[in-house]
Each structure stands twice: as structure tokens, then as C-alpha cells.
Predicted model as a PDB file, atoms N, CA, C, CB and O in Angstrom, pLDDT in the B-factor column:
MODEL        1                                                                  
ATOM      1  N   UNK A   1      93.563  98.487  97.348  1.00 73.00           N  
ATOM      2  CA  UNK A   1      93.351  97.193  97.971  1.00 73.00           C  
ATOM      3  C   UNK A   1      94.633  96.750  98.669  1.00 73.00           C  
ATOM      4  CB  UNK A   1      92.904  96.146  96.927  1.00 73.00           C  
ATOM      5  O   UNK A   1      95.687  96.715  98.035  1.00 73.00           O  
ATOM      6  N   UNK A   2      94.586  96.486  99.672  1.00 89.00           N  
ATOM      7  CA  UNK A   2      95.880  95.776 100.735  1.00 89.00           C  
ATOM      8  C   UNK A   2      95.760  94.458 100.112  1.00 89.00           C  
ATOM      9  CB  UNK A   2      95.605  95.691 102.721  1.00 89.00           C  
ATOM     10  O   UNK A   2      94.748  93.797  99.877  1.00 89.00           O  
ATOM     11  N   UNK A   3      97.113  94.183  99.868  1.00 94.00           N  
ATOM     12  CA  UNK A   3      97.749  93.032 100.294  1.00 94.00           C  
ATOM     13  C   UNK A   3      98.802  92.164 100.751  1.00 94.00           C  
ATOM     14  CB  UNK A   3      97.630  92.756  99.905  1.00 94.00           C  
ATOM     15  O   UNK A   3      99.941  92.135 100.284  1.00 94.00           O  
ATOM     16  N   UNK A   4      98.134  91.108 102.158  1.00 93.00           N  
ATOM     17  CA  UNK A   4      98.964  90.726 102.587  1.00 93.00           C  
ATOM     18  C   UNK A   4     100.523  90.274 101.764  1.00 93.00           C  
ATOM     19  CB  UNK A   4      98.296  89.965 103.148  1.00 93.00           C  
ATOM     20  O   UNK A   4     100.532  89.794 100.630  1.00 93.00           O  
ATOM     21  N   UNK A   5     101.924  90.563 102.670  1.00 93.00           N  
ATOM     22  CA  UNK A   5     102.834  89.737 102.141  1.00 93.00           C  
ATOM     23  C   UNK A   5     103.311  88.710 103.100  1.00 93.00           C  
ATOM     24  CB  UNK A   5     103.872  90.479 101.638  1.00 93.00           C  
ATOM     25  O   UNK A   5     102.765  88.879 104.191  1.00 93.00           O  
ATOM     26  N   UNK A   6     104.215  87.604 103.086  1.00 92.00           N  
ATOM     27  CA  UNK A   6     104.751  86.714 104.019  1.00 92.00           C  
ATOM     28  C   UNK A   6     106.297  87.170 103.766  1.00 92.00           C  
ATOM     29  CB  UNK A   6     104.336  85.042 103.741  1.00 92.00           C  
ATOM     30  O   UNK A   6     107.082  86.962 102.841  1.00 92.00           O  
ATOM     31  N   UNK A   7     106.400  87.978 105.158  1.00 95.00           N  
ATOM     32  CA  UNK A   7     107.942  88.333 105.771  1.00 95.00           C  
ATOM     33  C   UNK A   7     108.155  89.070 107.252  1.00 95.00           C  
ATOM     34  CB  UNK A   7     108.659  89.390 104.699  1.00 95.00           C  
ATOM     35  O   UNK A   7     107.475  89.928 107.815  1.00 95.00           O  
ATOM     36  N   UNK A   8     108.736  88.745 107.442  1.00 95.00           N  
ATOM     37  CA  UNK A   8     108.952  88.863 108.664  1.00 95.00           C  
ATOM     38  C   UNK A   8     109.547  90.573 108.543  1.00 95.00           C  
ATOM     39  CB  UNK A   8     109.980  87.566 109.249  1.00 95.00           C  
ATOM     40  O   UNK A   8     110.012  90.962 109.614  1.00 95.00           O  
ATOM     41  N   UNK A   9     109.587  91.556 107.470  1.00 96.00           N  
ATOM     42  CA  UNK A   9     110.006  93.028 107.437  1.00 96.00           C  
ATOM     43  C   UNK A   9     108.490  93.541 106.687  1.00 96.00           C  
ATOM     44  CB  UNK A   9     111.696  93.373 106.399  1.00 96.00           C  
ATOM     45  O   UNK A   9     108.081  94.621 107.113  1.00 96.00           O  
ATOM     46  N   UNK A  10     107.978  93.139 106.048  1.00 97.00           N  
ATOM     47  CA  UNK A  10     106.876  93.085 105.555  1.00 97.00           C  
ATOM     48  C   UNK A  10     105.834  92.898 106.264  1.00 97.00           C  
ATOM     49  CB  UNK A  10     106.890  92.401 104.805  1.00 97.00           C  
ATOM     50  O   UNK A  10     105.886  91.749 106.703  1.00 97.00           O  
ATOM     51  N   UNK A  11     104.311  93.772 106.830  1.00 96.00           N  
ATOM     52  CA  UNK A  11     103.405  92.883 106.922  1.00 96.00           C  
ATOM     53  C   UNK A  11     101.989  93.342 105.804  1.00 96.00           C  
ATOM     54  CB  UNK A  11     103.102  92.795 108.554  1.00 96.00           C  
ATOM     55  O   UNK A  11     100.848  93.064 106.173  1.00 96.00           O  
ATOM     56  N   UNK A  12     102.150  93.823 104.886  1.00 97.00           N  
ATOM     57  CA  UNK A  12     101.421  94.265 104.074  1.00 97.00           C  
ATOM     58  C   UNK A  12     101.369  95.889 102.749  1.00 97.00           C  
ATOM     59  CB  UNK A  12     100.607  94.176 105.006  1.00 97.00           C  
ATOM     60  O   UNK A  12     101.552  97.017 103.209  1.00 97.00           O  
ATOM     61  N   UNK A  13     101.127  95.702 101.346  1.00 98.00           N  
ATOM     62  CA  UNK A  13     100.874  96.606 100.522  1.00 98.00           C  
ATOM     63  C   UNK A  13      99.849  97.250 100.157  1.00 98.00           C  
ATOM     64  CB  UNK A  13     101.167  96.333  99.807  1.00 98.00           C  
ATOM     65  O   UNK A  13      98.756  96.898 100.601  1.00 98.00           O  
ATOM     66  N   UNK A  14      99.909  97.935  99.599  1.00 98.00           N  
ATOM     67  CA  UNK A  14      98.694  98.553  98.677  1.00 98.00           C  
ATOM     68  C   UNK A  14      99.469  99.296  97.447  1.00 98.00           C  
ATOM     69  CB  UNK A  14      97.630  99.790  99.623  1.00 98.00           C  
ATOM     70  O   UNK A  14     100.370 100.121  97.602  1.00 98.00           O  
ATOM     71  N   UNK A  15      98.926  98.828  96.137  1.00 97.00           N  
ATOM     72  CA  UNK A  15      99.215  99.506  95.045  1.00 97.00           C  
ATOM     73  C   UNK A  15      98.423 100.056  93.989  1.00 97.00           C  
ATOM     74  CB  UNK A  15      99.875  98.911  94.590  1.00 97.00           C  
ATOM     75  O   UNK A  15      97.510  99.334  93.590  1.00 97.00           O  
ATOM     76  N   UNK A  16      98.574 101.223  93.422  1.00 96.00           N  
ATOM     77  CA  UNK A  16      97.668 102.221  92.361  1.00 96.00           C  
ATOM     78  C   UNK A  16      98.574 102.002  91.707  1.00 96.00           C  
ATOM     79  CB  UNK A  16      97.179 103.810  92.522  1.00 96.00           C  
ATOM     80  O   UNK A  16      99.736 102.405  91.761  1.00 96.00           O  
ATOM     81  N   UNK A  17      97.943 101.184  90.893  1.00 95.00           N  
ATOM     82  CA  UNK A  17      98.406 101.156  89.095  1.00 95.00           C  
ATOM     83  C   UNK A  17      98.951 101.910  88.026  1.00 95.00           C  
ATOM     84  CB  UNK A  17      97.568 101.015  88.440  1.00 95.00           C  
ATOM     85  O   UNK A  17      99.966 101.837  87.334  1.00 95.00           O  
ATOM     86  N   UNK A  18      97.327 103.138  88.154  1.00 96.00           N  
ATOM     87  CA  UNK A  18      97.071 104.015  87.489  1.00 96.00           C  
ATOM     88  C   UNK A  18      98.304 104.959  87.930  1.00 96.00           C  
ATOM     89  CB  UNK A  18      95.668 104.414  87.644  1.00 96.00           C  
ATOM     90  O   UNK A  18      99.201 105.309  87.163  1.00 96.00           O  
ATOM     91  N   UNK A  19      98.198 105.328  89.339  1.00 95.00           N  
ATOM     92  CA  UNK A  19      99.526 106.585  89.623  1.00 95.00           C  
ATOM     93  C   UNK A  19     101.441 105.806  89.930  1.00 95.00           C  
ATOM     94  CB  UNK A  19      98.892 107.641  91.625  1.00 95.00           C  
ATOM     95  O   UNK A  19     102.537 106.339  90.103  1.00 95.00           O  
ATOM     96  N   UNK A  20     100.950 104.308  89.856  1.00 96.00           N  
ATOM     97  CA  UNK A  20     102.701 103.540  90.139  1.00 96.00           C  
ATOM     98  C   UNK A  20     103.030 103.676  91.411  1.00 96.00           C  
ATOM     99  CB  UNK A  20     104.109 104.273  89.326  1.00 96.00           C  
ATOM    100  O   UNK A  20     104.167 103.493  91.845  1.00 96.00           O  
ATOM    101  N   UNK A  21     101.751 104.106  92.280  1.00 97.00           N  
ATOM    102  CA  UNK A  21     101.874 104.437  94.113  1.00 97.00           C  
ATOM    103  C   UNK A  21     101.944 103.195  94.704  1.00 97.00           C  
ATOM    104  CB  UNK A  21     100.465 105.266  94.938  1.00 97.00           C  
ATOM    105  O   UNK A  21     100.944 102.483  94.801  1.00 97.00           O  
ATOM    106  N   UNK A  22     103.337 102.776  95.220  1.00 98.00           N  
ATOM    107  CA  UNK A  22     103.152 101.619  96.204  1.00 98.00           C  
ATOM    108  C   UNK A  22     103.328 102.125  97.547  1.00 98.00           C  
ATOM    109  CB  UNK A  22     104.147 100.443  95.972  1.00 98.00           C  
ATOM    110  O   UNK A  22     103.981 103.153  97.722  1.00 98.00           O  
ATOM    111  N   UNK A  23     102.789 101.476  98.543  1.00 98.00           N  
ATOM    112  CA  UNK A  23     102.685 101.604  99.925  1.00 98.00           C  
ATOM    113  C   UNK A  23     102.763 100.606 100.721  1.00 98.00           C  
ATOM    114  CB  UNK A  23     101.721 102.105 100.224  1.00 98.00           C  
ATOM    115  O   UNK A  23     101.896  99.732 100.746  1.00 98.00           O  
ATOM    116  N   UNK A  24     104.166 100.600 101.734  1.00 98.00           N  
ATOM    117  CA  UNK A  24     104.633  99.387 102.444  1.00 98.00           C  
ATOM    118  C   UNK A  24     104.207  99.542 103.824  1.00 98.00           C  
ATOM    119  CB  UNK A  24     106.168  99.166 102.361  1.00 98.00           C  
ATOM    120  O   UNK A  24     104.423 100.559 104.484  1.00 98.00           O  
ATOM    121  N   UNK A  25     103.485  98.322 104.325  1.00 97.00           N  
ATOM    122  CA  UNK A  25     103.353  98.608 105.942  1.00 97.00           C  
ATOM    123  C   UNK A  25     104.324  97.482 106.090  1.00 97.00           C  
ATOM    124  CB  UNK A  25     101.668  98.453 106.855  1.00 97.00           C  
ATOM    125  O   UNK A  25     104.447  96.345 105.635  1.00 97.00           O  
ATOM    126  N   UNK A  26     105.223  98.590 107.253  1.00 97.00           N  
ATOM    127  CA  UNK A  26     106.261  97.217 107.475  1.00 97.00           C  
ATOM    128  C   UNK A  26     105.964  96.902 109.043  1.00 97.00           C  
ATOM    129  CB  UNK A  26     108.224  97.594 107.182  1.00 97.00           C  
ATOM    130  O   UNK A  26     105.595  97.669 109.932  1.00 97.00           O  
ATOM    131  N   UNK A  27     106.283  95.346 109.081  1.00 96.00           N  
ATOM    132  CA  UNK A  27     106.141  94.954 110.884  1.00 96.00           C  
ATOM    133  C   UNK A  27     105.937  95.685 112.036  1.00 96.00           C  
ATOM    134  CB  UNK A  27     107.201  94.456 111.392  1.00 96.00           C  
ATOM    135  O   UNK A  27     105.149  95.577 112.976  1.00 96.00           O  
ATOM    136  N   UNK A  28     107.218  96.795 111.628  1.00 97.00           N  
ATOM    137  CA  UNK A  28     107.227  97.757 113.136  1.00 97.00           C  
ATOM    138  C   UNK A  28     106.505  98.825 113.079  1.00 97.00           C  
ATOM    139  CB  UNK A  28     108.593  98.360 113.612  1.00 97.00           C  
ATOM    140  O   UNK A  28     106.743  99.854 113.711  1.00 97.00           O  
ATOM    141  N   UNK A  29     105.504  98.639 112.259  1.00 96.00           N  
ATOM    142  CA  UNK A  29     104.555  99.894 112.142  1.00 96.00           C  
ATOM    143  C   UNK A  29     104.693 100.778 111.362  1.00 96.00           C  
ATOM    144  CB  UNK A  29     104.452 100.571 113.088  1.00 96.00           C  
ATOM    145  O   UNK A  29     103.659 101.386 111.087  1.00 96.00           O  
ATOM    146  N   UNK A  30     105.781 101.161 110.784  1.00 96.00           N  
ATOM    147  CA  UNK A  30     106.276 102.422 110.123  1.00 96.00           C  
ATOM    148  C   UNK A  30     105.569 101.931 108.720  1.00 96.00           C  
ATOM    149  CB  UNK A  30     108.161 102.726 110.128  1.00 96.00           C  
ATOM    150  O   UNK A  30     105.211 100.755 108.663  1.00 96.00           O  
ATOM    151  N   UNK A  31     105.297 103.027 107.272  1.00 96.00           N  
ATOM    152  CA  UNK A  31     104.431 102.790 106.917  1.00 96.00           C  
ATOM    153  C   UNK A  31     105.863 103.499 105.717  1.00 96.00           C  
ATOM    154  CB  UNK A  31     102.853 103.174 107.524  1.00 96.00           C  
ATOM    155  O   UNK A  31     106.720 104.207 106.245  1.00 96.00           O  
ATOM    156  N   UNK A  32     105.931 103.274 104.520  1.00 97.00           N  
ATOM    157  CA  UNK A  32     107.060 103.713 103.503  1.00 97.00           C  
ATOM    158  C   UNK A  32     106.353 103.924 102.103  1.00 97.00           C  
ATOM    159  CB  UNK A  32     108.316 102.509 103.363  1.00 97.00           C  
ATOM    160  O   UNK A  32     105.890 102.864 101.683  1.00 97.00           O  
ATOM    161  N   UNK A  33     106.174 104.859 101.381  1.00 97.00           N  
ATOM    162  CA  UNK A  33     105.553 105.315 100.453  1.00 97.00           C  
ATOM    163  C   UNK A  33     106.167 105.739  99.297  1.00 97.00           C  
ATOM    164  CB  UNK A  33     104.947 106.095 100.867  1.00 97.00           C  
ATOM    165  O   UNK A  33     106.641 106.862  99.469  1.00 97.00           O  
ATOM    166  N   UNK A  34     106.423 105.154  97.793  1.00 97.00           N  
ATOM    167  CA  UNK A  34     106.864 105.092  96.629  1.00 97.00           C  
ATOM    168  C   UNK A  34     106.395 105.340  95.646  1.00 97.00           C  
ATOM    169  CB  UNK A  34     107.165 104.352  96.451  1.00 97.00           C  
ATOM    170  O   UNK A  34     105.653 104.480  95.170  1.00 97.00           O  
ATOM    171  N   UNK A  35     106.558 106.343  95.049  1.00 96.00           N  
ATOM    172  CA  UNK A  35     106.220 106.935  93.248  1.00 96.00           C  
ATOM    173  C   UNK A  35     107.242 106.250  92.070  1.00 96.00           C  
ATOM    174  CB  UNK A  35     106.600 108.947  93.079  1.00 96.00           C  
ATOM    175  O   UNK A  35     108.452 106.023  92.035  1.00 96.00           O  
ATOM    176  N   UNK A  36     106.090 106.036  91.106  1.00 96.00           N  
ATOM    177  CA  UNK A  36     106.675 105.449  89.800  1.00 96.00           C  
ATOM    178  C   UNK A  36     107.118 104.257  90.125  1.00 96.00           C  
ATOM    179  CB  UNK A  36     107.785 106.208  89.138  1.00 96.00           C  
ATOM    180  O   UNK A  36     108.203 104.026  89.591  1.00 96.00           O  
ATOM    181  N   UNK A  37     106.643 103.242  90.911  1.00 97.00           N  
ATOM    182  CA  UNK A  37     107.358 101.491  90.800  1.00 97.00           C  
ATOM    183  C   UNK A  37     106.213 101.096  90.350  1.00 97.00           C  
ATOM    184  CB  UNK A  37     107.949 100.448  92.312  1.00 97.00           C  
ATOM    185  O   UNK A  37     105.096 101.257  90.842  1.00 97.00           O  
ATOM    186  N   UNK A  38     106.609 100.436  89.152  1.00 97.00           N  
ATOM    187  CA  UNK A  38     106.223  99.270  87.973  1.00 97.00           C  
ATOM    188  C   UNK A  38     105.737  97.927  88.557  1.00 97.00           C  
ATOM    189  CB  UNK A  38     107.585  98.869  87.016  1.00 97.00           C  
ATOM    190  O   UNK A  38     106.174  97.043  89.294  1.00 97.00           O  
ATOM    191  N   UNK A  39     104.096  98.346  87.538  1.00 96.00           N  
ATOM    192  CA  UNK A  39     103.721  96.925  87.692  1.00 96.00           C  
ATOM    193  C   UNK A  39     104.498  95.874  88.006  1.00 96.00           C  
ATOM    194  CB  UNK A  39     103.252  96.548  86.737  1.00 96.00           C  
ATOM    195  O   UNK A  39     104.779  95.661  89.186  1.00 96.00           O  
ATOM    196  N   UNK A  40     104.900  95.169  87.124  1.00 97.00           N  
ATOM    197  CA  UNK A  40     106.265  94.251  87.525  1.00 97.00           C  
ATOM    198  C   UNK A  40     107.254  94.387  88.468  1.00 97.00           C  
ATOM    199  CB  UNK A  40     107.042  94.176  86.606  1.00 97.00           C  
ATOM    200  O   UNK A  40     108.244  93.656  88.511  1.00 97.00           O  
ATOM    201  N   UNK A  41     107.090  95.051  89.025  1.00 97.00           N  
ATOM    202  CA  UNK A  41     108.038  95.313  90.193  1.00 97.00           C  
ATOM    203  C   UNK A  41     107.269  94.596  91.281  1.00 97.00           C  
ATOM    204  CB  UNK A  41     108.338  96.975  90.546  1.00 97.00           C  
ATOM    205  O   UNK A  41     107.790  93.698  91.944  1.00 97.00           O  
ATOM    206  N   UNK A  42     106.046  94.997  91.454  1.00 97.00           N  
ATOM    207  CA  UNK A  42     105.442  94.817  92.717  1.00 97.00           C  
ATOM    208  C   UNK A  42     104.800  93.633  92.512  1.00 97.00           C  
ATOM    209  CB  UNK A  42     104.552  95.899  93.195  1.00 97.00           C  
ATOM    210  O   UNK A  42     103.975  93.240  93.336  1.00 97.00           O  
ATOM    211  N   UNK A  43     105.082  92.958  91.454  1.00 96.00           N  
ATOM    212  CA  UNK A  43     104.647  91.853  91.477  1.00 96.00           C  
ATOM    213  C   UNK A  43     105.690  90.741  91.979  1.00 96.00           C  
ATOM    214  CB  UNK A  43     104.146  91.685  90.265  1.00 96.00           C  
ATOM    215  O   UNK A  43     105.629  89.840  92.815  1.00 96.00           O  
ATOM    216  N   UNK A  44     106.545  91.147  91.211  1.00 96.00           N  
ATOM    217  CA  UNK A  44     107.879  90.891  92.232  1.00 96.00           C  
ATOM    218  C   UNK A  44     108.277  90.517  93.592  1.00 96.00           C  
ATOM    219  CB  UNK A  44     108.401  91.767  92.308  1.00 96.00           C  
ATOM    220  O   UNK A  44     108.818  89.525  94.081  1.00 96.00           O  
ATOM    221  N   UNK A  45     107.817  91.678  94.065  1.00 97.00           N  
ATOM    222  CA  UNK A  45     107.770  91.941  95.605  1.00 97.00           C  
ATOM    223  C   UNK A  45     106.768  90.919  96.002  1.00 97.00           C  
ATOM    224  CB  UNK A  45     107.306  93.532  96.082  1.00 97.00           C  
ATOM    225  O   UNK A  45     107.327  90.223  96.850  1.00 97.00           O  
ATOM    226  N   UNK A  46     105.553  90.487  95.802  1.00 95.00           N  
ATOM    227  CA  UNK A  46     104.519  89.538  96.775  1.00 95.00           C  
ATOM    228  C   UNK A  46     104.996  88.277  95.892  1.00 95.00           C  
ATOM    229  CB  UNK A  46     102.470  89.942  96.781  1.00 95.00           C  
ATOM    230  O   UNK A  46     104.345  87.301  96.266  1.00 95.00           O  
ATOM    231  N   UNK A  47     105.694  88.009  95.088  1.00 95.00           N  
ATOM    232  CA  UNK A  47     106.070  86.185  94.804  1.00 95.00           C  
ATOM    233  C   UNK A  47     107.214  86.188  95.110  1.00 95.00           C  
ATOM    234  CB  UNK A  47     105.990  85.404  93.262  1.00 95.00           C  
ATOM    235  O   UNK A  47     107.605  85.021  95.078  1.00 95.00           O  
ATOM    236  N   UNK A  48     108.178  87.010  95.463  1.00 96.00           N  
ATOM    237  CA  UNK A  48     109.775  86.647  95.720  1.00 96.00           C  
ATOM    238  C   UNK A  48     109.294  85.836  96.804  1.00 96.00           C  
ATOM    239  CB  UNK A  48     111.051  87.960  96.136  1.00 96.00           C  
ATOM    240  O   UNK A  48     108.160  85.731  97.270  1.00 96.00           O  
ATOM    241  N   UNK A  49     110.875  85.032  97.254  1.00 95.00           N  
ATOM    242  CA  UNK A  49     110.626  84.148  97.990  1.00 95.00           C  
ATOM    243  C   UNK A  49     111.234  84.991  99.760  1.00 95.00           C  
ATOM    244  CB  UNK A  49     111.429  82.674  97.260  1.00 95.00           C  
ATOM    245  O   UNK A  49     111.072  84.512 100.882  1.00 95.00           O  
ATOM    246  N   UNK A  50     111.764  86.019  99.474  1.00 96.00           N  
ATOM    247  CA  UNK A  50     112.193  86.580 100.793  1.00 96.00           C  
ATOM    248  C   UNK A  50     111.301  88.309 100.129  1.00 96.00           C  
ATOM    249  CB  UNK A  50     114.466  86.483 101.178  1.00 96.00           C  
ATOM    250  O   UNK A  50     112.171  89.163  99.955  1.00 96.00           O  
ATOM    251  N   UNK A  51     110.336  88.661  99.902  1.00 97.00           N  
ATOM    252  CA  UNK A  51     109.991  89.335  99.739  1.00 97.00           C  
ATOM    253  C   UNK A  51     110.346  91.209 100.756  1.00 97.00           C  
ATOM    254  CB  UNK A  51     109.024  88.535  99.614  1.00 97.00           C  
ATOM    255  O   UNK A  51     110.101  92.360 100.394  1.00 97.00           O  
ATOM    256  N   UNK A  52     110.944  90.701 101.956  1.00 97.00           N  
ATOM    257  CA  UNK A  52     111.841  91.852 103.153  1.00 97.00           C  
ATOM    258  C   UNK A  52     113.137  91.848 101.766  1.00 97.00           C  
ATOM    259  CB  UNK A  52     112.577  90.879 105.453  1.00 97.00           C  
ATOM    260  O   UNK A  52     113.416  93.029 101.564  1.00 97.00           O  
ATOM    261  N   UNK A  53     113.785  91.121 101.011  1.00 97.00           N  
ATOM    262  CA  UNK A  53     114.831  91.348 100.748  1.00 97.00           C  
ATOM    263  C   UNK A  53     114.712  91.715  99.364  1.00 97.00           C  
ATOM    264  CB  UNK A  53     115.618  90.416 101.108  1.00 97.00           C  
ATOM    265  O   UNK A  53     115.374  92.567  98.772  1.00 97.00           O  
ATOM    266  N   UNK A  54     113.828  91.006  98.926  1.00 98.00           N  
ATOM    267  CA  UNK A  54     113.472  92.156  97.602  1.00 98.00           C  
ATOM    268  C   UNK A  54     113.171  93.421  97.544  1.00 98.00           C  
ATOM    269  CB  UNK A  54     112.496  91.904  96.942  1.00 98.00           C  
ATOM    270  O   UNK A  54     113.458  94.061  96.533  1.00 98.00           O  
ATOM    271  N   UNK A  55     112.498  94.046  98.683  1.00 98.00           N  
ATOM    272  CA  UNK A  55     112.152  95.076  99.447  1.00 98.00           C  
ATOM    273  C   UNK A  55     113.155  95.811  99.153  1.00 98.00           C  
ATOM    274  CB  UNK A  55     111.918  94.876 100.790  1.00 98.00           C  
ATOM    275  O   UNK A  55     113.235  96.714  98.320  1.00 98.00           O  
ATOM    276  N   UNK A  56     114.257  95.220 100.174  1.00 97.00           N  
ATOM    277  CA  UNK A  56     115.417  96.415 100.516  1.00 97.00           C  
ATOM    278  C   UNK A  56     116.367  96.358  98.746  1.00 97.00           C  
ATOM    279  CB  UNK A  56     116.784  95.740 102.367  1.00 97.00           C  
ATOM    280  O   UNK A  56     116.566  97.316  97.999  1.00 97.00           O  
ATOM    281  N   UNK A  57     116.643  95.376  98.605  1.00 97.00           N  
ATOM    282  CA  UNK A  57     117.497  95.540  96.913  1.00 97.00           C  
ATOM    283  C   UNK A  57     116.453  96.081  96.140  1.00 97.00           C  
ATOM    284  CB  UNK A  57     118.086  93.927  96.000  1.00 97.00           C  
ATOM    285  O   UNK A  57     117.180  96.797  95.452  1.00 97.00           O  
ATOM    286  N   UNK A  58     115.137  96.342  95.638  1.00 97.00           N  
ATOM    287  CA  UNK A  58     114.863  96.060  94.332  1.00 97.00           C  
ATOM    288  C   UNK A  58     113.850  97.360  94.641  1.00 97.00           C  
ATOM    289  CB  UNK A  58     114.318  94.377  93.796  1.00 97.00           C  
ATOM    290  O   UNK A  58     113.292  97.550  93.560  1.00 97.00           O  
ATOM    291  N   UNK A  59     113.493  98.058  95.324  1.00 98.00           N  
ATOM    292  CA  UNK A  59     112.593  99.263  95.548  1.00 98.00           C  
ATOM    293  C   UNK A  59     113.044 100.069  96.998  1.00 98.00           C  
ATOM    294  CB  UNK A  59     110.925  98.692  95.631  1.00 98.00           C  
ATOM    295  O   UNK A  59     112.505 101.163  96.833  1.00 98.00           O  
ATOM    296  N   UNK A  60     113.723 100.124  98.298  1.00 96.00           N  
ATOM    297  CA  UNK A  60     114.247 100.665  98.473  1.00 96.00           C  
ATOM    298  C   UNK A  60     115.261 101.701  98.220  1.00 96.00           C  
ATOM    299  CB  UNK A  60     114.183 100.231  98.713  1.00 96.00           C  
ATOM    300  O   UNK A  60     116.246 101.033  97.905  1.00 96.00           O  
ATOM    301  N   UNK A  61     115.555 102.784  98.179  1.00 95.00           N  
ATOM    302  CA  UNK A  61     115.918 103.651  97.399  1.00 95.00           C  
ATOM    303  C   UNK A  61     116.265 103.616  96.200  1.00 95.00           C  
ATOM    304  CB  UNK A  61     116.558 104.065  97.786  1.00 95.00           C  
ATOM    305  O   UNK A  61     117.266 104.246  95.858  1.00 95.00           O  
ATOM    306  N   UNK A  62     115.454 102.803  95.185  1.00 96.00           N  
ATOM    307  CA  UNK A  62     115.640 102.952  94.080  1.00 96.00           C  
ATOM    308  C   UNK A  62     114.338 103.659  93.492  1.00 96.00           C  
ATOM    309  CB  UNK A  62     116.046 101.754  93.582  1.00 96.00           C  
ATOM    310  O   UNK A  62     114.275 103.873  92.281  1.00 96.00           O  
ATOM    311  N   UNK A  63     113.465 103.963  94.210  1.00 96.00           N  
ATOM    312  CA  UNK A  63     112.690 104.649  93.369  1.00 96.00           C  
ATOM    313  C   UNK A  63     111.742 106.202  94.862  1.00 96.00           C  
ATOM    314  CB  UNK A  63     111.405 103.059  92.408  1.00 96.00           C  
ATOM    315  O   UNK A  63     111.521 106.068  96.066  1.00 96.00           O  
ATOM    316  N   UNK A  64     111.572 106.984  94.255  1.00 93.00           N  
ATOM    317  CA  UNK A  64     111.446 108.285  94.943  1.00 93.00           C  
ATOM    318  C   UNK A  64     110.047 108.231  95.803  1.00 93.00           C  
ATOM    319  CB  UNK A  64     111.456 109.550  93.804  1.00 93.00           C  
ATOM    320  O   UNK A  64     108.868 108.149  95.460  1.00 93.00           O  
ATOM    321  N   UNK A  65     110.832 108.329  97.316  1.00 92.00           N  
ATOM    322  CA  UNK A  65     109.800 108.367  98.097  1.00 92.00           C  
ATOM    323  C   UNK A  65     108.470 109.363  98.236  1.00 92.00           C  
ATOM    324  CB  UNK A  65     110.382 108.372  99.035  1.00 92.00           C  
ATOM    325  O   UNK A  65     108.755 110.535  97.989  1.00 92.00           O  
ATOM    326  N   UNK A  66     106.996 109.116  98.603  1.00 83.00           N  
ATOM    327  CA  UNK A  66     106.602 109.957  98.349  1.00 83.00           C  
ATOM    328  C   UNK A  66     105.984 110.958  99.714  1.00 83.00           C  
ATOM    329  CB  UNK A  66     105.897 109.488  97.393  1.00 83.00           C  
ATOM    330  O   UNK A  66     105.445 110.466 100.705  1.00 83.00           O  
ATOM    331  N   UNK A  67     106.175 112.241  99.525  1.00 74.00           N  
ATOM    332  CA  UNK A  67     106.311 113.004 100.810  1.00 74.00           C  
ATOM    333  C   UNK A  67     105.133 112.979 101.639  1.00 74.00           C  
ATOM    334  CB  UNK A  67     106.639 114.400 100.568  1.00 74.00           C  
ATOM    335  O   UNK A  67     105.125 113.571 102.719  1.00 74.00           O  
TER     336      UNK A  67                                                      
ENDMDL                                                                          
END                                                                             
């Protein structure tokens, strides 16, 4: 299931629970794909209040992209 986020680096997710697969569509089209980020993480990500900047600190290379 997509869902929208509000940011201007952000324009939408999708996350599997079951496999910890998050998937970022960001503004400029490019599309960024993550193994093993935690529930709580991505919950994170859609209530932060700059959710582009939680982005880049808090799941940007901190967790292994997926090929």
C-alpha cells in the first residue's frame, strides 16, 4: 500500500512488514529501495515533522539497499 508523505524530497512510500521492505518515491522521480528497516522506523519517517530529513539521517545509508 502507498503512502503519501508531506516533503518536498519525499513524494511517497510503500512498506512490507512481513519482509522490513521500504520503498521511497522521491520528488525527482528516482525511486530508493531498503531491506530490514523497522516498523518503527517508518513510522517515524511519515510523522516526523521534516520527514526529507529524517529520510536522509535515520534510513539513508543506514540500512542496505535493495538491488
Amino acid at each position: 500500500m502507498e503512502t503519501a508523505v508531506d516533503s518536498k524530497l519525499i513524494e511517497a512510500i510503500t512498506y512490507d512488514e512481513d519482509s522490513r521492505h521500504l520503498r521511497v518515491y522521491l520528488t525527482n522521480g528516482q525511486r530508493r529501495e531498503y531491506e530490514g528497516v523497522p516498523k518503527g522506523v517508518v513510522v517515524g519517517l511519515t510523522m516526523a515533522e521534516s520527514p526529507g530529513n529524517f529520510y536522509m539521517t535515520a534510513i539513508r545509508g543506514k540500512y542496505p539497499p535493495r538491488p
